[in-house]
C-alpha positions as a Markdown table, in Angstrom:
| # | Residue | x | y | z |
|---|---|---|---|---|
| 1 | Unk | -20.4 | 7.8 | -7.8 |
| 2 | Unk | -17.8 | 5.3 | -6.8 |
| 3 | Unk | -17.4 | 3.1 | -4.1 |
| 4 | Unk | -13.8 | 3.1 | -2.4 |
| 5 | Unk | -12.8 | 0.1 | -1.2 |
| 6 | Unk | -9.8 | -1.7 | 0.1 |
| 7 | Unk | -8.1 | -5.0 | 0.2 |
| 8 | Unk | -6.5 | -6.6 | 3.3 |
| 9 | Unk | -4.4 | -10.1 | 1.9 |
| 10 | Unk | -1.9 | -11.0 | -1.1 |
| 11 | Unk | -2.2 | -14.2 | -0.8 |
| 12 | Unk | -3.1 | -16.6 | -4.5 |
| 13 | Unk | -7.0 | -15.2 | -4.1 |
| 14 | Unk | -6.2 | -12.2 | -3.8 |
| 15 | Unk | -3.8 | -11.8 | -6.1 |
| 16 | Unk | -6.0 | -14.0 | -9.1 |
| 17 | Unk | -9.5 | -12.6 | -8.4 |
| 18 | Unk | -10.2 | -10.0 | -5.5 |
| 19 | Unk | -7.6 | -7.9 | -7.3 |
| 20 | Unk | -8.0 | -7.7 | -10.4 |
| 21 | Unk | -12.1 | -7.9 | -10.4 |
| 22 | Unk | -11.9 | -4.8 | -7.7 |
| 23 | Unk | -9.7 | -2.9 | -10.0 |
| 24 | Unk | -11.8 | -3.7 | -12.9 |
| 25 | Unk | -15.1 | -2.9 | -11.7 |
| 26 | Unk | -16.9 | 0.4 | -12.7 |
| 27 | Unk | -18.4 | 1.2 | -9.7 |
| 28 | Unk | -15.4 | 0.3 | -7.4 |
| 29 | Unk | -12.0 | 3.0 | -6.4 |
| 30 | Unk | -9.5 | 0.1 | -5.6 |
| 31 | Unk | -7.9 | 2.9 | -3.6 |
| 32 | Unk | -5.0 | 0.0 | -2.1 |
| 33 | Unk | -4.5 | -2.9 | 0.3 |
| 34 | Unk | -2.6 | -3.9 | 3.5 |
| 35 | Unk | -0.5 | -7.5 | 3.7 |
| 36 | Unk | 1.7 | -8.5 | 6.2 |
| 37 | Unk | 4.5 | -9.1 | 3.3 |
| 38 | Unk | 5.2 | -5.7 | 2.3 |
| 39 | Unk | 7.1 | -7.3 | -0.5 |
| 40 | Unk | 3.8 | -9.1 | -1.7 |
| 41 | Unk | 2.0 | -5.9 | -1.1 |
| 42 | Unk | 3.6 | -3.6 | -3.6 |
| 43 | Unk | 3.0 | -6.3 | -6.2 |
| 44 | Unk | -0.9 | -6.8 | -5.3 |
| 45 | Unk | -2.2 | -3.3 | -4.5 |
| 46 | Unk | -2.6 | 0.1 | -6.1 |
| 47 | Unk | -1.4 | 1.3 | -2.7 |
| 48 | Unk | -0.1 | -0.6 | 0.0 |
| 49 | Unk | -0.9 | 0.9 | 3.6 |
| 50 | Unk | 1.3 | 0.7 | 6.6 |
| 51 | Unk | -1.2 | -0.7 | 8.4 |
| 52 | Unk | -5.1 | -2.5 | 8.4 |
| 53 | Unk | -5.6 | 1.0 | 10.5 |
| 54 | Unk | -4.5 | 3.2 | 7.6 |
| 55 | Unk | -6.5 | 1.7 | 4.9 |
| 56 | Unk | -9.6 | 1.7 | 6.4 |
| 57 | Unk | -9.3 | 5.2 | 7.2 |
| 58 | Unk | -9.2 | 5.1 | 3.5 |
| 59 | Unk | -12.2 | 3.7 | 1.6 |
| 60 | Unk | -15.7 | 2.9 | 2.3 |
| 61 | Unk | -15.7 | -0.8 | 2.2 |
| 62 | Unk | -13.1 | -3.6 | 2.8 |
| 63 | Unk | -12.8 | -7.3 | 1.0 |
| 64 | Unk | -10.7 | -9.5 | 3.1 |
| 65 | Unk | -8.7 | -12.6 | 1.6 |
| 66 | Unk | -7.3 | -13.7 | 4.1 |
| 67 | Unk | -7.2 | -16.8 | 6.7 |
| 68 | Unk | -10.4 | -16.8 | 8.6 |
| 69 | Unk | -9.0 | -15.5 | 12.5 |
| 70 | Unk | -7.3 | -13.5 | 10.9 |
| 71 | Unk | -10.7 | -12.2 | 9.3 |
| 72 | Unk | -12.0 | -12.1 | 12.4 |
| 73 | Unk | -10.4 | -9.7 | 14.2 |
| 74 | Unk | -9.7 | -7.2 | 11.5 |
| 75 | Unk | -12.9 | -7.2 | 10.0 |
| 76 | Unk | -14.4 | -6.8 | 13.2 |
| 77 | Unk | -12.3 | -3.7 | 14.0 |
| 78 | Unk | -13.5 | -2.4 | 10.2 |
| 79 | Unk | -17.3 | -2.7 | 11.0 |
| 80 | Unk | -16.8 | -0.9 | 14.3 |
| 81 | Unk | -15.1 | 1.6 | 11.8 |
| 82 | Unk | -18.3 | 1.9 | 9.7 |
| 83 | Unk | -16.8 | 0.2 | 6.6 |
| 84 | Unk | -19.0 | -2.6 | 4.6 |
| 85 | Unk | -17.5 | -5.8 | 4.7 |
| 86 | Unk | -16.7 | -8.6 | 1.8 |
| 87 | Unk | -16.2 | -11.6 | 4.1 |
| 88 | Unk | -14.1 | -14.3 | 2.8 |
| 89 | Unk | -15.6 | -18.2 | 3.7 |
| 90 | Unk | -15.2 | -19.5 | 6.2 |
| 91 | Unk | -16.1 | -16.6 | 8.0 |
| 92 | Unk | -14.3 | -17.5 | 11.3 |
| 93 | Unk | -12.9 | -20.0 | 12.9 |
| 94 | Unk | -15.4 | -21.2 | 15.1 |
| 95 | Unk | -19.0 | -20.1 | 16.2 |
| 96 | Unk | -17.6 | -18.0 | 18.8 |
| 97 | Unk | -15.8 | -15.9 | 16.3 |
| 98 | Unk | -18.5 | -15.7 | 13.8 |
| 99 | Unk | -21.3 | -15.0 | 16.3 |
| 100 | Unk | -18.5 | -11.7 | 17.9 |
| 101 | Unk | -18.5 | -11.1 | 13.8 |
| 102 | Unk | -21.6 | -11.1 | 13.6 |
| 103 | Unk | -22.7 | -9.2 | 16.1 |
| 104 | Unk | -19.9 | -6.0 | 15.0 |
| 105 | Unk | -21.4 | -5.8 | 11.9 |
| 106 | Unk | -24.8 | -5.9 | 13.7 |
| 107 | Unk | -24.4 | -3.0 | 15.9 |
| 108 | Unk | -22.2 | -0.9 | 13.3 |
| 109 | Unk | -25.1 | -0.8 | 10.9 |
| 110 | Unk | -22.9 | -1.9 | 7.6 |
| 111 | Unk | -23.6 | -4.4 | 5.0 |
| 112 | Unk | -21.6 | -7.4 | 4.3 |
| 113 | Unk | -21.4 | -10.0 | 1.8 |
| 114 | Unk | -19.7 | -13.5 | 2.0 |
| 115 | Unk | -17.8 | -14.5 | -1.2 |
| 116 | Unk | -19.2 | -18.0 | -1.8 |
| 117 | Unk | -18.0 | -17.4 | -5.2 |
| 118 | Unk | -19.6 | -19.7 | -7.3 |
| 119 | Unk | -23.3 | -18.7 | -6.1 |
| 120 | Unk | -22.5 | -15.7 | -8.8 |
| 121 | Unk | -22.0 | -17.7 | -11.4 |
| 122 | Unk | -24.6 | -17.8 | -13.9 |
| 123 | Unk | -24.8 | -21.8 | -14.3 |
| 124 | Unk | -25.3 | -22.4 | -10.2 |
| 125 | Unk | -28.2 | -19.6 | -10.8 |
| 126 | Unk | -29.8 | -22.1 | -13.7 |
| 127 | Unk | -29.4 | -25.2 | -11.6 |
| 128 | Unk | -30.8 | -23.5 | -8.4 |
| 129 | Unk | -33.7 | -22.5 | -10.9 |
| 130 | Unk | -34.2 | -25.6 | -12.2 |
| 131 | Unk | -34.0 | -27.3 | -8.7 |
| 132 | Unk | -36.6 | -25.2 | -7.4 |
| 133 | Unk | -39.0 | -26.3 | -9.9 |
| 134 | Unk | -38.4 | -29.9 | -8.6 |
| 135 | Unk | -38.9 | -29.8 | -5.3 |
| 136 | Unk | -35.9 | -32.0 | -4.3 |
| 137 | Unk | -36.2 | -35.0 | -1.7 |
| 138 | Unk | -32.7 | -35.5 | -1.6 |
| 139 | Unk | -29.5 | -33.9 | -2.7 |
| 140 | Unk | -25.9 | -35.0 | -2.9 |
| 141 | Unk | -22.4 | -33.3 | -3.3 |
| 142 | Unk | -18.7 | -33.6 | -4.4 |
| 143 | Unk | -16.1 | -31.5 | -3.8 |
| 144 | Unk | -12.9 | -33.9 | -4.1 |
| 145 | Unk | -9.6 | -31.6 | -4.8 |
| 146 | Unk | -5.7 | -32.1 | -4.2 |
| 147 | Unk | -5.2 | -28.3 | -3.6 |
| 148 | Unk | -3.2 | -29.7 | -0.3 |
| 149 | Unk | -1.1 | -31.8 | -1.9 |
| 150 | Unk | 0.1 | -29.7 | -4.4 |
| 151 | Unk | 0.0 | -26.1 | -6.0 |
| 152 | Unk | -0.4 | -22.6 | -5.0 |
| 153 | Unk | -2.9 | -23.6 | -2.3 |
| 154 | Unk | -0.7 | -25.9 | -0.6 |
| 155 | Unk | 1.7 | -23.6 | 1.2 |
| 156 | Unk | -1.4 | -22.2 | 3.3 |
| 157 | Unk | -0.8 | -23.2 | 6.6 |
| 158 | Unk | -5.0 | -22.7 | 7.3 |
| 159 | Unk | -6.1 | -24.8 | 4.4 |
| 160 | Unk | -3.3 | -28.0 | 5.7 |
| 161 | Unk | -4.7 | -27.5 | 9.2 |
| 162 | Unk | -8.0 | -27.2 | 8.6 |
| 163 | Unk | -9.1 | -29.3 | 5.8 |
| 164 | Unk | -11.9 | -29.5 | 3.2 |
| 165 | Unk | -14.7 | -28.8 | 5.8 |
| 166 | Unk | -13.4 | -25.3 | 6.6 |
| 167 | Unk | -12.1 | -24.5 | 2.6 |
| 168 | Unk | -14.8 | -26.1 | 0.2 |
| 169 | Unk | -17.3 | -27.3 | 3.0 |
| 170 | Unk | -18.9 | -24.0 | 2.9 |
| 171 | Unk | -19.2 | -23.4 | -0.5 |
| 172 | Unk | -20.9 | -27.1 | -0.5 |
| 173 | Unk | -22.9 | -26.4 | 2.5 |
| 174 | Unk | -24.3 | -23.3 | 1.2 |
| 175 | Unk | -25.8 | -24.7 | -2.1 |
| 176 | Unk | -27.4 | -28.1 | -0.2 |
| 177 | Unk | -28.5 | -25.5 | 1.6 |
| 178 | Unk | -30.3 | -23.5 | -1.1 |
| 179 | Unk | -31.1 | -26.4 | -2.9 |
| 180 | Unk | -33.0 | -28.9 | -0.5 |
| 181 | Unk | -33.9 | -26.4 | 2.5 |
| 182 | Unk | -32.4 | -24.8 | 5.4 |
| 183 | Unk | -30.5 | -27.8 | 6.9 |
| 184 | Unk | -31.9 | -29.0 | 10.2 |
| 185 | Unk | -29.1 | -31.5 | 11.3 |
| 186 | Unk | -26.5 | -33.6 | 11.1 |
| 187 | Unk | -27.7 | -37.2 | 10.9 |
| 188 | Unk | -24.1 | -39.1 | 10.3 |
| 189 | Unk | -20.6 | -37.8 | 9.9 |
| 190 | Unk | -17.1 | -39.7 | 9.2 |
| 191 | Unk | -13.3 | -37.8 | 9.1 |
| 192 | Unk | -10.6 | -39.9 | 7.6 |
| 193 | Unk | -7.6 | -37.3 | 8.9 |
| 194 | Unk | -4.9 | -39.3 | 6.3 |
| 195 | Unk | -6.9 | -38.4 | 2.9 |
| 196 | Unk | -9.0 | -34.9 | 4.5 |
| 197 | Unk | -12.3 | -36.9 | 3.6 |
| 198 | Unk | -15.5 | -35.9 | 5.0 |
| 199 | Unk | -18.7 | -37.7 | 4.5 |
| 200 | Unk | -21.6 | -36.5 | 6.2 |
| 201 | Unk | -25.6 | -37.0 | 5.5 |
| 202 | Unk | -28.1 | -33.9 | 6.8 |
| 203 | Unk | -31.6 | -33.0 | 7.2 |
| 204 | Unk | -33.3 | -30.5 | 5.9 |
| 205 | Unk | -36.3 | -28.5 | 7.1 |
| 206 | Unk | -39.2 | -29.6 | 4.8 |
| 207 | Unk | -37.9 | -33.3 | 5.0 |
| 208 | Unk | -35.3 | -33.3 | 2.3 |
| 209 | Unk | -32.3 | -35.1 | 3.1 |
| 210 | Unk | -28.4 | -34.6 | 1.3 |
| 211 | Unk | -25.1 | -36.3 | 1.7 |
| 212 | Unk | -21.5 | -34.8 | 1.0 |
| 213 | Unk | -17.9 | -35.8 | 0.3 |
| 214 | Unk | -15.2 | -33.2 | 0.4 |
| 215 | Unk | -11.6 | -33.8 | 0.4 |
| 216 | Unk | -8.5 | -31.5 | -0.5 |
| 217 | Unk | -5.9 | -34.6 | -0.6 |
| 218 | Unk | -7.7 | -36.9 | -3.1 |
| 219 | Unk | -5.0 | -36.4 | -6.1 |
| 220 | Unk | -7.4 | -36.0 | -9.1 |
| 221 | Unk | -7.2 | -33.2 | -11.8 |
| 222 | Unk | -9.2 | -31.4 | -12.3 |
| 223 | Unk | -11.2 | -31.1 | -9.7 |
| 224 | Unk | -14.4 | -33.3 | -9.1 |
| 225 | Unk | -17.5 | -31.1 | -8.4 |
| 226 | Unk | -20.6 | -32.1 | -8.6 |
| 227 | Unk | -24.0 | -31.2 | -7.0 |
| 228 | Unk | -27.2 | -32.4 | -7.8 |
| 229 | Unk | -30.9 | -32.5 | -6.3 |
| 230 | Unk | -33.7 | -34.9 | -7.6 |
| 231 | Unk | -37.6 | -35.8 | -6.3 |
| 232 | Unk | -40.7 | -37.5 | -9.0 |
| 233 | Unk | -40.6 | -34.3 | -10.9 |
| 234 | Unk | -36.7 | -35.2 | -12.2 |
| 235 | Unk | -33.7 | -34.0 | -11.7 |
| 236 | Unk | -31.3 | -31.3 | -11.6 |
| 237 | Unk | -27.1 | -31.5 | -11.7 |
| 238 | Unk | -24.8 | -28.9 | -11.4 |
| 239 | Unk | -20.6 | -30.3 | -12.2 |
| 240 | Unk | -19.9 | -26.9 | -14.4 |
| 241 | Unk | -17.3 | -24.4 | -12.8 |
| 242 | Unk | -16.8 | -22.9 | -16.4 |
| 243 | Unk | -17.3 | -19.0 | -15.3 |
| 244 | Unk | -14.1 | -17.3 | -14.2 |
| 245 | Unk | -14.0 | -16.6 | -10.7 |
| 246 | Unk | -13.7 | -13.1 | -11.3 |
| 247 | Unk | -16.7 | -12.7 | -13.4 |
| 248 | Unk | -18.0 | -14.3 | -10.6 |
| 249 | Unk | -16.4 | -11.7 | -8.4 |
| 250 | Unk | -18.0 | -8.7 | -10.6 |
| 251 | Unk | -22.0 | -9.9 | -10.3 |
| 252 | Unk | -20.9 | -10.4 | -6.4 |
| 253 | Unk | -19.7 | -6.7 | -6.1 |
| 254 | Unk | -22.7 | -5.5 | -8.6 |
| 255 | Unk | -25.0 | -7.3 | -5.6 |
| 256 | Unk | -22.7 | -5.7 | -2.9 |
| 257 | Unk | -22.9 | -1.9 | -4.3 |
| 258 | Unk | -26.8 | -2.4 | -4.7 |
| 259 | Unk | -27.3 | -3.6 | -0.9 |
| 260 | Unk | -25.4 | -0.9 | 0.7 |
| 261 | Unk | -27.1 | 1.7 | -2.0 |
| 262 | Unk | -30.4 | 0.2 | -1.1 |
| 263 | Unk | -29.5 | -0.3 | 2.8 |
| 264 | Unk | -30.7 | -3.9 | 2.6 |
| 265 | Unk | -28.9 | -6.9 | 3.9 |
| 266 | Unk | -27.6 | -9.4 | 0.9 |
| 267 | Unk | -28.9 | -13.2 | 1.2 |
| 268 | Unk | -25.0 | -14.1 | 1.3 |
| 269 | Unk | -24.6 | -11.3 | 4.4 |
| 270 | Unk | -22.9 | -12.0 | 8.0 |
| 271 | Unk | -25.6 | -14.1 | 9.0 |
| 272 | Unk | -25.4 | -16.4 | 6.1 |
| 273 | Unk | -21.7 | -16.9 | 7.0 |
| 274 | Unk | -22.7 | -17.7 | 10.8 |
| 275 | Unk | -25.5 | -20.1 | 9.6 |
| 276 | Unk | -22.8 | -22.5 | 8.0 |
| 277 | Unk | -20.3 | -21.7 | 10.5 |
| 278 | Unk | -22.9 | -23.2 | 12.9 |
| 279 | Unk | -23.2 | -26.4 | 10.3 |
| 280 | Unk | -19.3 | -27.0 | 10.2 |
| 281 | Unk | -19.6 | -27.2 | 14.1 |
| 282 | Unk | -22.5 | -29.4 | 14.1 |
| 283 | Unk | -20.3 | -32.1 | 11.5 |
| 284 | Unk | -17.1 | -31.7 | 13.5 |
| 285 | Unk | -18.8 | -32.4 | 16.5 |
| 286 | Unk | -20.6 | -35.6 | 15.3 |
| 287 | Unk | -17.3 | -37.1 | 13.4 |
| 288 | Unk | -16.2 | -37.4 | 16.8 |
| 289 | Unk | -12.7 | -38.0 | 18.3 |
| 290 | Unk | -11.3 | -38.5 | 14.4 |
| 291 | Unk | -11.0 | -34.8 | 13.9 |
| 292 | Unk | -7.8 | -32.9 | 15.0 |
């Protein structure tokens, strides 16, 4: 038996991965979409609905690509519908929208899943694994990209306004996360607005400690990522984004199909998403005055 599911967004993620990995998937009835372009629309989905309304009358399930209020409010209105959720990152604005998220999804009874899309690929898995073995004291990441600068990501008015801490920062936060502890606080953290760099240090429960630097308008090709975790016992590096995105996509909706058929919340749920929604809070409040 198939899963129907819908997409709301036509944007370039949609478009490369949701889309295509949705419509690929064996278990999955892409039944059709909603956009605000129609135009985009008709070019993305098997269907395009006349309204977010429509489609989710429609399917089972709903991924979202879209910016992250905007996620907010419709994928709110599809838990309160009874449809499962794949969350895009960051998965609100601010804590107030994730925690009203949050608790929809709560009350309704569905499962969700956040796509922090490289988690699914098979070489984070191996480094996760390997970190684990070490026990890491101390972790540090990269994410240095200049998708604002240039390219199909630069025309998105959320990425421009918000930065690398609302785009890559979860993605970042989330493995630091899994790889040196639940992080406990913000120790330090330092916006320069003119290049979108963030550098930050954290503490993590179990008396780990990481550092990060994230940018979108450092002009370097490819992109510089880099993650790694060390303590006596060696180390552990992760700089390898080799798996497509929507193979990555595919073992996320494999994951997605087995929670809701098991009526068990994923690791990546709601909840996950609110936990670094509460870290991106916690860094923009320590930068300071420097952030917009």
């Amino acid at each position: 038996m198939t899963m129907r599911i819908g997409l709301v967004g036509a944007g370039p993620w949609a478009r490369e991965t949701h889309a295509p990995a949705l419509a690929a998937h064996p278990g999955v009835d892409f039944v059709g979409g909603w956009a605000r372009d129609p135009a985009a629309a008709a070019a993305v989905f098997p269907r395009a609905f006349g309204s977010p309304t429509e489609l989710f009358d429609a399917v089972d399930a709903v991924a979202f690509a879209v910016p992250p209020n905007v996620q907010v409010e419709l994928a709110t209105r599809a838990a309160r519908a009874g449809k499962h959720l794949v969350l895009d990152k960051p998965i609100a604005l601010d804590v107030d929208g994730a925690v009203s998220l949050a608790d929809a999804v709560e009350a309704a009874g569905v499962r969700t899943i956040v796509a922090l899309t490289r988690r699914f690929a098979p070489e984070t898995r191996a480094f996760l694994a390997r970190a684990a073995e070490l026990g890491p004291v101390a972790a540090e990441a990269q994410w240095l990209s200049g998708a604002a600068l240039a390219g199909k990501y630069a025309a998105s008015a959320w990425r421009q306004e918000q930065g690398a801490l609302f785009d890559v920062g979860p993605h970042v936060l989330d493995l630091l996360d899994a790889v040196a502890g639940p992080i406990s606080g913000v120790d330090a953290a330092r916006y320069d607005a003119g290049s979108d760099t963030w550098t930050a240090q954290l503490s993590h429960d179990g008396g780990a400690a990481s550092t990060l630097s994230l940018s979108l308008r450092t002009p370097v090709v490819p992109t510089v990522m880099r993650v790694s975790a060390h303590s006596a016992q060696g180390t552990a590096v992760l700089e390898s984004r080799e798996t497509p995105s929507t193979e990555c996509f595919r073992v996320l909706l494999d994951e997605f199909l087995a929670a809701i058929a098991a009526s068990t919340d994923h690791a990546l749920d709601v909840r996950r998403g609110l936990a670094l929604q509460r870290v991106i809070a916690e860094l923009r409040a320590a930068a300071g005055p420097t952030v917009p």
